[in-house]
C-alpha beads as a LAMMPS data file, in Angstrom:
LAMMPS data file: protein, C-alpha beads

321 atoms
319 bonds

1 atom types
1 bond types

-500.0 500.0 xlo xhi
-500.0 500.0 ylo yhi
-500.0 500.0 zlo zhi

Masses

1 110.0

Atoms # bond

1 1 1 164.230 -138.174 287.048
2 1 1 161.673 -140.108 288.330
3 1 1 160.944 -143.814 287.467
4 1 1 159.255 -147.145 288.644
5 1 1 161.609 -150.051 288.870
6 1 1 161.975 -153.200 290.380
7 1 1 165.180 -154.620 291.790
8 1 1 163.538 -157.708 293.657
9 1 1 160.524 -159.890 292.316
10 1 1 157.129 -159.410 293.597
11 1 1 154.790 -156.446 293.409
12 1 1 155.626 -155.055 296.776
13 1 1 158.960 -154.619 295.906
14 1 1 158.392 -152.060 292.950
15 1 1 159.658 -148.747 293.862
16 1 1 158.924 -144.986 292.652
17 1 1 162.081 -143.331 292.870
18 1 1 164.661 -141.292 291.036
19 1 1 166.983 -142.490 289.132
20 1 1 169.694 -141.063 286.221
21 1 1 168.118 -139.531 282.675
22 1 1 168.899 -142.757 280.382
23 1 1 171.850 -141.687 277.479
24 1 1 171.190 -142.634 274.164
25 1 1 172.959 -144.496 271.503
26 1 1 173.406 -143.294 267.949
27 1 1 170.409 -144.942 266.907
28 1 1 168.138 -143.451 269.559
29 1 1 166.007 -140.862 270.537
30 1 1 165.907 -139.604 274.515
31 1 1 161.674 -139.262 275.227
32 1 1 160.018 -136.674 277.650
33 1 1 157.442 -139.262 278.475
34 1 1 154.173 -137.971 278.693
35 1 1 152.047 -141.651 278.910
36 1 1 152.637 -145.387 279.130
37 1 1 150.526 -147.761 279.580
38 1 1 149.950 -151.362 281.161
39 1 1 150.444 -154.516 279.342
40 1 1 150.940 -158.410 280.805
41 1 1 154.294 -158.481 280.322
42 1 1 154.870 -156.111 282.743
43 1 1 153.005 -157.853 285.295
44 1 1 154.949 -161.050 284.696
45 1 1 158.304 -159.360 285.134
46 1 1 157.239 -158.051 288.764
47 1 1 155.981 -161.482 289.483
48 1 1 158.749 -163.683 288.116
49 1 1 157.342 -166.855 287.640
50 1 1 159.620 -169.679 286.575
51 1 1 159.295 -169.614 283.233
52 1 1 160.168 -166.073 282.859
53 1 1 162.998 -166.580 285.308
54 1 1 164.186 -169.389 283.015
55 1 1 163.163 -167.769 279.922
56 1 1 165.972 -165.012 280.954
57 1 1 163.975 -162.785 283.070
58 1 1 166.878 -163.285 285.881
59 1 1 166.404 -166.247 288.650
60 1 1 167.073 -164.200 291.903
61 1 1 166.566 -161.316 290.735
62 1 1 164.870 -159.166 287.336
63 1 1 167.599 -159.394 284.896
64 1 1 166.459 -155.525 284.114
65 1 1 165.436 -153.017 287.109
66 1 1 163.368 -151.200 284.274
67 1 1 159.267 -151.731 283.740
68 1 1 157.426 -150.295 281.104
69 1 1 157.774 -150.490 277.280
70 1 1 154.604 -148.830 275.499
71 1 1 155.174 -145.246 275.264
72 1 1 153.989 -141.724 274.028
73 1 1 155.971 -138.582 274.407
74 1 1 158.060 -135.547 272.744
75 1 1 161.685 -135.804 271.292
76 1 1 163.954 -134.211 273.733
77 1 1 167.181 -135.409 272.157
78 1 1 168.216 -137.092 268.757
79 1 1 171.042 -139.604 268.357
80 1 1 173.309 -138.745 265.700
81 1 1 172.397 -141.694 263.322
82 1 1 168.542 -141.035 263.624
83 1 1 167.022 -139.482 260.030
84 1 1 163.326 -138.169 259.961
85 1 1 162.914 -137.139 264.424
86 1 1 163.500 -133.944 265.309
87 1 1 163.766 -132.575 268.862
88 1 1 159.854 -131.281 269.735
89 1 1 158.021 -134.204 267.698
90 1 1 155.682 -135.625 269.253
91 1 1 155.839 -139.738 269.022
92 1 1 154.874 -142.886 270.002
93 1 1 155.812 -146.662 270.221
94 1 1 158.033 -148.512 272.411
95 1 1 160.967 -147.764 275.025
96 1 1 162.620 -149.798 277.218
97 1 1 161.461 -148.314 280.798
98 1 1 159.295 -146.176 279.504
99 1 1 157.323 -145.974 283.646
100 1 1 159.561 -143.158 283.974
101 1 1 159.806 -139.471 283.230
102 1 1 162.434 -139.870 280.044
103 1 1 162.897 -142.882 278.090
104 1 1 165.485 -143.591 275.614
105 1 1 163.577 -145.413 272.580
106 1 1 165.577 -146.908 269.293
107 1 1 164.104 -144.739 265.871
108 1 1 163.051 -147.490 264.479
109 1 1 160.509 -148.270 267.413
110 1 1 159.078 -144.935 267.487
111 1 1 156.587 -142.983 264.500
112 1 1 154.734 -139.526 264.609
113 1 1 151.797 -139.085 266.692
114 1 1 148.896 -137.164 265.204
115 1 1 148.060 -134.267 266.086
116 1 1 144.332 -135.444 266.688
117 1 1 145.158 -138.360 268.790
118 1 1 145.862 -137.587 272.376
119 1 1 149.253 -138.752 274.314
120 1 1 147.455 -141.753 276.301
121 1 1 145.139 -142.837 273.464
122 1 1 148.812 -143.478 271.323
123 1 1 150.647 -145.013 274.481
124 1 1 147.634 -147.238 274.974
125 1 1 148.247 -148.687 271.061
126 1 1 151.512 -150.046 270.511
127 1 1 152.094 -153.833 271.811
128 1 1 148.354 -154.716 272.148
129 1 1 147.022 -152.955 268.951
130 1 1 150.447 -154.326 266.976
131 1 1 150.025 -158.026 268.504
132 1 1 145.923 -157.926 267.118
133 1 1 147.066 -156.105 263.328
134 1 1 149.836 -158.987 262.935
135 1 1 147.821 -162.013 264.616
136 1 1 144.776 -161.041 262.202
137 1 1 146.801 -159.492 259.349
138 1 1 150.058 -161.776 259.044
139 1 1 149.549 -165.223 260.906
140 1 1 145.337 -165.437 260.258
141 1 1 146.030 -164.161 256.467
142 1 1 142.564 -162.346 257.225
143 1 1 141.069 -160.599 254.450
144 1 1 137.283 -159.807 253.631
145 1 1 134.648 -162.447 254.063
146 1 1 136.788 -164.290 256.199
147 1 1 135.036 -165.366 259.821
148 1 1 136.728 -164.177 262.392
149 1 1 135.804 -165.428 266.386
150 1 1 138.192 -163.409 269.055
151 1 1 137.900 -164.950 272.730
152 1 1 138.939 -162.180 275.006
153 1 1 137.521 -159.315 273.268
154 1 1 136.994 -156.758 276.110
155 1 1 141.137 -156.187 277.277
156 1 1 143.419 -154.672 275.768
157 1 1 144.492 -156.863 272.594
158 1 1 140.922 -157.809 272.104
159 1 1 139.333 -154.411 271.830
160 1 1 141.752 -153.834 269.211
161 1 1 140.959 -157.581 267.244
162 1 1 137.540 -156.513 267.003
163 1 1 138.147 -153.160 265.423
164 1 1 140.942 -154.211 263.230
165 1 1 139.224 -157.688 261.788
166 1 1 136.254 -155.360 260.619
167 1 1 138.794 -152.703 259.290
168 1 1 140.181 -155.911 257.488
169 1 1 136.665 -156.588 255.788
170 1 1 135.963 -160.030 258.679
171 1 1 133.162 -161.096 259.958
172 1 1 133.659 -161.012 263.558
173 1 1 132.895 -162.770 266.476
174 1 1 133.379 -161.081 269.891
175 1 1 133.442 -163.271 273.336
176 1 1 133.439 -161.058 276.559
177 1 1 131.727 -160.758 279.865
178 1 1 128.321 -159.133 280.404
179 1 1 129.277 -155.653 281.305
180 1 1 131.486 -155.628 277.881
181 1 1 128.284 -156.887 275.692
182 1 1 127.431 -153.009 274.174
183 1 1 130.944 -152.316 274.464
184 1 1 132.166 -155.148 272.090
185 1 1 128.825 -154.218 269.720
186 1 1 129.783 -150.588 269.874
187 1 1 133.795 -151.928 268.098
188 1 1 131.683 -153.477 265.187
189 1 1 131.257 -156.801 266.516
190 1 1 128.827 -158.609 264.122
191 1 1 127.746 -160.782 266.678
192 1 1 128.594 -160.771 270.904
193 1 1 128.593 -163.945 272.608
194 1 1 128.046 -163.450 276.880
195 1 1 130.123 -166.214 278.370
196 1 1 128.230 -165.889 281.381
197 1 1 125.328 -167.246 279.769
198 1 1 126.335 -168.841 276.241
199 1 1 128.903 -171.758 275.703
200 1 1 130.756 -170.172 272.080
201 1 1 132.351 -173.358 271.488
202 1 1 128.443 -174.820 271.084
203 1 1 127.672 -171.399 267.492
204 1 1 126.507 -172.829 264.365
205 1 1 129.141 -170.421 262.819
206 1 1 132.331 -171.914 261.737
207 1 1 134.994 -169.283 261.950
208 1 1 138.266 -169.139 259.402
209 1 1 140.461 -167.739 262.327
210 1 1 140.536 -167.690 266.247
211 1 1 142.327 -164.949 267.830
212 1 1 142.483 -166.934 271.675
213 1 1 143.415 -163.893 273.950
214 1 1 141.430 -165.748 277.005
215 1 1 142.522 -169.330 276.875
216 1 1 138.991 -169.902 278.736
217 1 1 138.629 -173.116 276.734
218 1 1 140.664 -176.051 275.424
219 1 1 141.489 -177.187 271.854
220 1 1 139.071 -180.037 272.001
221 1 1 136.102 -178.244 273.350
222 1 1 136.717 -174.546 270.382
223 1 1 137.565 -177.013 267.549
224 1 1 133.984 -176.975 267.183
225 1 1 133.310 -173.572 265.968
226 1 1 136.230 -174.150 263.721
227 1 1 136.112 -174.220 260.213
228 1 1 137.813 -177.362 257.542
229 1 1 141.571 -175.582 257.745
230 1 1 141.014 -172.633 260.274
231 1 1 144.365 -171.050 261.810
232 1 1 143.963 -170.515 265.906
233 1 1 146.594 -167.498 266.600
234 1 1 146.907 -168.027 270.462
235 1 1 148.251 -164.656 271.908
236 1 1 147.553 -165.149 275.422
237 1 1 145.759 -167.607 278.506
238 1 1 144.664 -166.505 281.720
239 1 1 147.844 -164.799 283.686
240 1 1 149.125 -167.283 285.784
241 1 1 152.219 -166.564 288.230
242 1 1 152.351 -170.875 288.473
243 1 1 155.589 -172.745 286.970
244 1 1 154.432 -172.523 283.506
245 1 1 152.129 -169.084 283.490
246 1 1 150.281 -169.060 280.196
247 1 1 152.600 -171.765 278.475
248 1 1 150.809 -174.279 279.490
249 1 1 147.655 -173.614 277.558
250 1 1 149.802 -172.899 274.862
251 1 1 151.657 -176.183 274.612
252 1 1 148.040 -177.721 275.226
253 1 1 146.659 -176.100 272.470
254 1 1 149.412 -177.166 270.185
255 1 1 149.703 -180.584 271.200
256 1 1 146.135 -181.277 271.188
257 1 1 145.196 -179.486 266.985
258 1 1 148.434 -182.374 265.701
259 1 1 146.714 -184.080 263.163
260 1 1 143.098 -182.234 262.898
261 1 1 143.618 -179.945 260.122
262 1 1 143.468 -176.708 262.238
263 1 1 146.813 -174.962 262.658
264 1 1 147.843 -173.371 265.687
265 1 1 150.597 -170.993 265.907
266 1 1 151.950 -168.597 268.255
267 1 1 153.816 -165.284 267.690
268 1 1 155.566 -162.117 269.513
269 1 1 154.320 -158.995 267.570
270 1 1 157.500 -156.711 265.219
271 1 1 157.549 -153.547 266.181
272 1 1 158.122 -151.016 263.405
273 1 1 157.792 -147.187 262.286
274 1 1 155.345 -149.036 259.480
275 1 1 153.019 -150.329 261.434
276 1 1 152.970 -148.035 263.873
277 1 1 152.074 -145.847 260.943
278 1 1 149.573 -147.551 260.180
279 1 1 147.961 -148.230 262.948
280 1 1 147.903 -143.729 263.919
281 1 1 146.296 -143.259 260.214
282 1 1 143.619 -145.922 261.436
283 1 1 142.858 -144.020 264.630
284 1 1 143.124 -140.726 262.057
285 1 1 140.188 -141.727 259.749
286 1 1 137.902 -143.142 262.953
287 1 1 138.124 -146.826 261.531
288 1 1 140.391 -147.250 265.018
289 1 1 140.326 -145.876 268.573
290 1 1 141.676 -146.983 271.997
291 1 1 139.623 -148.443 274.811
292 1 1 140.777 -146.792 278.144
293 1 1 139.746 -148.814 281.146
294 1 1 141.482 -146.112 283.361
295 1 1 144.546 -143.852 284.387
296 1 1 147.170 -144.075 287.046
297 1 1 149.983 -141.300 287.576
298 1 1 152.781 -142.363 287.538
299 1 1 153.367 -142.702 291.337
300 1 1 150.432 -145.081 291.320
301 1 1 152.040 -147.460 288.802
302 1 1 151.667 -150.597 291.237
303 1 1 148.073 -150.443 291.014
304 1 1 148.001 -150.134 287.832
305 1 1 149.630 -153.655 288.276
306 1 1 147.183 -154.420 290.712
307 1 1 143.880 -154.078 288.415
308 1 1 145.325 -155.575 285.883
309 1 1 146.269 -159.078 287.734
310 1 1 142.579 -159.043 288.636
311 1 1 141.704 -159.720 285.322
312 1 1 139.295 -157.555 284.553
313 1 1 140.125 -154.307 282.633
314 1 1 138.012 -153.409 279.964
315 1 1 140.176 -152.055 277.641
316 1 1 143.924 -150.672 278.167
317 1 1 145.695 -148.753 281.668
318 1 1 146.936 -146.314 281.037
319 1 1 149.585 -144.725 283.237
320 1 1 150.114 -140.479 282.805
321 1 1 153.488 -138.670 283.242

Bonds

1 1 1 2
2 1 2 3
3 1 3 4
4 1 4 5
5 1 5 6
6 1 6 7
7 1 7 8
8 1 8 9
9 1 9 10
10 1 10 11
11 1 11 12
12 1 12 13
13 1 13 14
14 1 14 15
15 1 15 16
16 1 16 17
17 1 17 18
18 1 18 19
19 1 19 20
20 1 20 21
21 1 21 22
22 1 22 23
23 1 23 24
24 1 24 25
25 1 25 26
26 1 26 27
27 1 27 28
28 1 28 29
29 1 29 30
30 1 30 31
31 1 31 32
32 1 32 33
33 1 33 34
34 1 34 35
35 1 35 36
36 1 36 37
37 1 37 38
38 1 38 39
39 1 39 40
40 1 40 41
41 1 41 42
42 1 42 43
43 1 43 44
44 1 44 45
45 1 45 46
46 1 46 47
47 1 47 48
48 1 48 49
49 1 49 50
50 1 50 51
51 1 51 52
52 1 52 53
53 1 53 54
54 1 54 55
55 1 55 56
56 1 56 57
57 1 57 58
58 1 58 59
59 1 59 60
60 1 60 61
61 1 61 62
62 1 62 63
63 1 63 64
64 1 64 65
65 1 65 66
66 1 66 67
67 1 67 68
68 1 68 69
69 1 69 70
70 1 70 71
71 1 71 72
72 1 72 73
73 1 73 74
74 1 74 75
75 1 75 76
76 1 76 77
77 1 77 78
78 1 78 79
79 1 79 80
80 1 80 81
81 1 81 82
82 1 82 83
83 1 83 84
84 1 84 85
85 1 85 86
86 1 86 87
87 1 87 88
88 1 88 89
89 1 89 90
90 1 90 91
91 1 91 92
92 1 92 93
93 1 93 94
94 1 94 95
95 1 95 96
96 1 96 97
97 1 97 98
98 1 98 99
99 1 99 100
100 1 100 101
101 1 101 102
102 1 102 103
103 1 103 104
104 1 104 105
105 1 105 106
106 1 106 107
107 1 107 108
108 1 108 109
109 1 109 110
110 1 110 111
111 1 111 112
112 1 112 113
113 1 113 114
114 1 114 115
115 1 115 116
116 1 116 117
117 1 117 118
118 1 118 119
119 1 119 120
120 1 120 121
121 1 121 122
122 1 122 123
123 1 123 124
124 1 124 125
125 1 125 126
126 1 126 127
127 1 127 128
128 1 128 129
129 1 129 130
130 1 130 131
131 1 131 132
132 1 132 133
133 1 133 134
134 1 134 135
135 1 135 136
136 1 136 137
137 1 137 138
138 1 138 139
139 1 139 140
140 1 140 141
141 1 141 142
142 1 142 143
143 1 143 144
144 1 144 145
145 1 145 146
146 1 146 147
147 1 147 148
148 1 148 149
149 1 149 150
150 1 150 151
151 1 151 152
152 1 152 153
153 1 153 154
154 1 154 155
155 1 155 156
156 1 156 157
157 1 157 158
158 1 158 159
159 1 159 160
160 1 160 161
161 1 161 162
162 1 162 163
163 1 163 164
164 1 164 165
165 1 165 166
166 1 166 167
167 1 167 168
168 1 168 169
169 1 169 170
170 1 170 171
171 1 171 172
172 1 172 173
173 1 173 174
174 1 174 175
175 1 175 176
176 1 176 177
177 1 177 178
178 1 178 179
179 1 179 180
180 1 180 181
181 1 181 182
182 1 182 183
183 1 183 184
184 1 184 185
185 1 185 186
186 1 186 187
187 1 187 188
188 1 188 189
189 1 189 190
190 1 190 191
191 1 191 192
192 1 192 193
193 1 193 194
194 1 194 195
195 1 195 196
196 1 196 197
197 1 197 198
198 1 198 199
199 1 199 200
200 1 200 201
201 1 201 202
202 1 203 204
203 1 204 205
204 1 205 206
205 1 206 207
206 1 207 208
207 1 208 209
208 1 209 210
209 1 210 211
210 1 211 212
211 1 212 213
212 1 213 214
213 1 214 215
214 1 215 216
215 1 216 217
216 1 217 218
217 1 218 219
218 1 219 220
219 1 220 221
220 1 221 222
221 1 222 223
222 1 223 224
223 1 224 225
224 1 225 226
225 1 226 227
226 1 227 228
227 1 228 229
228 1 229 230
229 1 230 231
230 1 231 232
231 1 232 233
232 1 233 234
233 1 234 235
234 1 235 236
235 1 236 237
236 1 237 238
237 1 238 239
238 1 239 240
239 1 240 241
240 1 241 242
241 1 242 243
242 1 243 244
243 1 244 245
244 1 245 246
245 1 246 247
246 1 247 248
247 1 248 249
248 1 249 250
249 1 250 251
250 1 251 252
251 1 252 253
252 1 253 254
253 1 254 255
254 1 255 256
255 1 256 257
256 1 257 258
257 1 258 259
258 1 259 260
259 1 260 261
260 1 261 262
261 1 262 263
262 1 263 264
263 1 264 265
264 1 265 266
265 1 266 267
266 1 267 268
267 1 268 269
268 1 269 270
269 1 270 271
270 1 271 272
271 1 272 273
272 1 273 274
273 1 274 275
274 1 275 276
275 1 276 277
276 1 277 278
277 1 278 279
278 1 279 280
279 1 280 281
280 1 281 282
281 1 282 283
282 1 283 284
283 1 284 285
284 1 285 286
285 1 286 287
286 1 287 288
287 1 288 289
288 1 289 290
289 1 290 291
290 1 291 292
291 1 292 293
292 1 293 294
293 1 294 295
294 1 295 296
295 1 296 297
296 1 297 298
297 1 298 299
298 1 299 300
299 1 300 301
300 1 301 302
301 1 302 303
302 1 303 304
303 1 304 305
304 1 305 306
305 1 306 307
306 1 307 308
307 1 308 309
308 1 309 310
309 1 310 311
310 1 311 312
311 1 312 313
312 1 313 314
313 1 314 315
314 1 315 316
315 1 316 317
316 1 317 318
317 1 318 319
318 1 319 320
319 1 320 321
């Protein structure tokens, strides 16, 4: 079959190629991969910063040849141990390697794909839309009424934020770029601030949670549009390929909210057959729907990359198989 992989670090050294059909354990399904798509993890393990390299990502060289993990496809095998797939279901959620023409994925990390929602609108969902439903849901404790401000609402994560804090009954907050102004309004955005002309950290609106996807602004300078006991989730910074990549806003941001009253945490999205369920019933019943910046075969994976290091996709990539 035919994958993208990457044996060295760098983005010049990621290679289209074929390579063996992945077995599968007992636990696993083997995927005829029909879409993937692009998310920043990806471009930090072609990049290998330190911290990643430290972090386990491999020093000389990427621990694990494979890219890709978000993933939409049909069954094409079933593990013995797997209850509920059956060879010609069509599913989505995550696979290790999943830039490739078959992925093996575990059960568990996999749920049914409507039959309304098309292959790359599903691939494009599962680690940003899962990261936004659990930052808002389980770490902001968001529920209706609550104010919700999301910095970085135009990529991939923040597209979803929006549309997921109003599904949640929050008034939002969106913070993009000019040319993402309607686009943010047109997610259900209660109000759209242009950082190109408006300072957000200067709103008379306090806000109950802060979903930082941008890390555009420091601790000290947000706290102000921060209400008595708000919760910052901070999910990502600016990608960085220095020593510390996004860490270092991170840390900042931590170190800087001890002893305010604000509390800061950080978090890896779970990724589970439930939520993944919930998340294709949202897309089902319109209160959900994926923002495609734009498609790459497969071949064209690396500038995929590319576009996304520049920092400005509006939206998710998507890559077709």
């Amino acid at each position: 079959m035919k994958a993208v992989i990457h044996e060295k670090f760098g983005i010049d050294a990621v290679e289209f190629r074929e390579v063996p059909v992945p077995t599968i354990g007992d636990d696993q399904v083997l995927l005829q991969v029909r879409a993937a798509s692009v998310n920043p993890i990806e471009w930090y393990e072609t990049y290998g910063p330190p911290f990643l390299r430290l972090l386990g990502g491999g020093l000389r060289h990427p621990k694990d040849p494979q890219l890709g993990a978000d993933v939409a496809g049909v069954v094409e095998k079933v593990g013995k141990d797997v209850v509920g797939l059956a060879i010609g279901d069509e599913v989505f959620g995550t696979a290790a390697g999943s830039w490739a023409e078959h992925a093996a994925a575990t059960a568990t990390r996999v749920a049914p794909k409507p039959a309304s929602v098309t292959f790359e609108d599903a691939a494009a969902l599962p680690i940003a839309a899962l990261t936004a439903l659990q930052a808002l849901r389980d770490v902001g404790k968001v529920t209706a009424g609550t104010t919700v401000l999301v910095n970085g609402a135009s990529g991939g994560v923040g597209t979803y934020a929006v549309q997921i804090a109003k599904a949640l009954g929050a008034d939002v907050t969106a913070v993009c770029s000019t040319r993402n102004v309607e686009q943010a309004k047109a997610l259900g955005a209660d109000r759209v601030v242009d950082y190109t002309k408006e300072d957000f950290t200067k709103l008379a609106v306090r806000h109950d949670v802060m979903i930082d996807i941008a890390g555009s602004r420091s601790y000290l300078r947000f706290r102000r549009v921060l209400a008595d006991k708000a919760i910052v989730v901070v999910v990502g910074a600016k990608m960085s390929a220095s020593f510390l990549g996004p860490l270092k806003h991170m840390a900042g941001t931590k170190l800087q909210s001890i002893g305010r009253g604000h509390t800061v945490k950080f978090f890896i999205a779970k990724v589970g057959t439930d939520d993944l369920i919930l998340l294709a019933e949202m897309m089902q019943d319109g209160r959900l729907r994926s923002v495609i910046d734009r498609r790459f075969g497969l071949g064209d994976a690396t500038e995929g990359l590319r576009y996304l290091g520049q920092g400005h996709a509006r939206g998710k990539i998507v890559i077709e198989v």
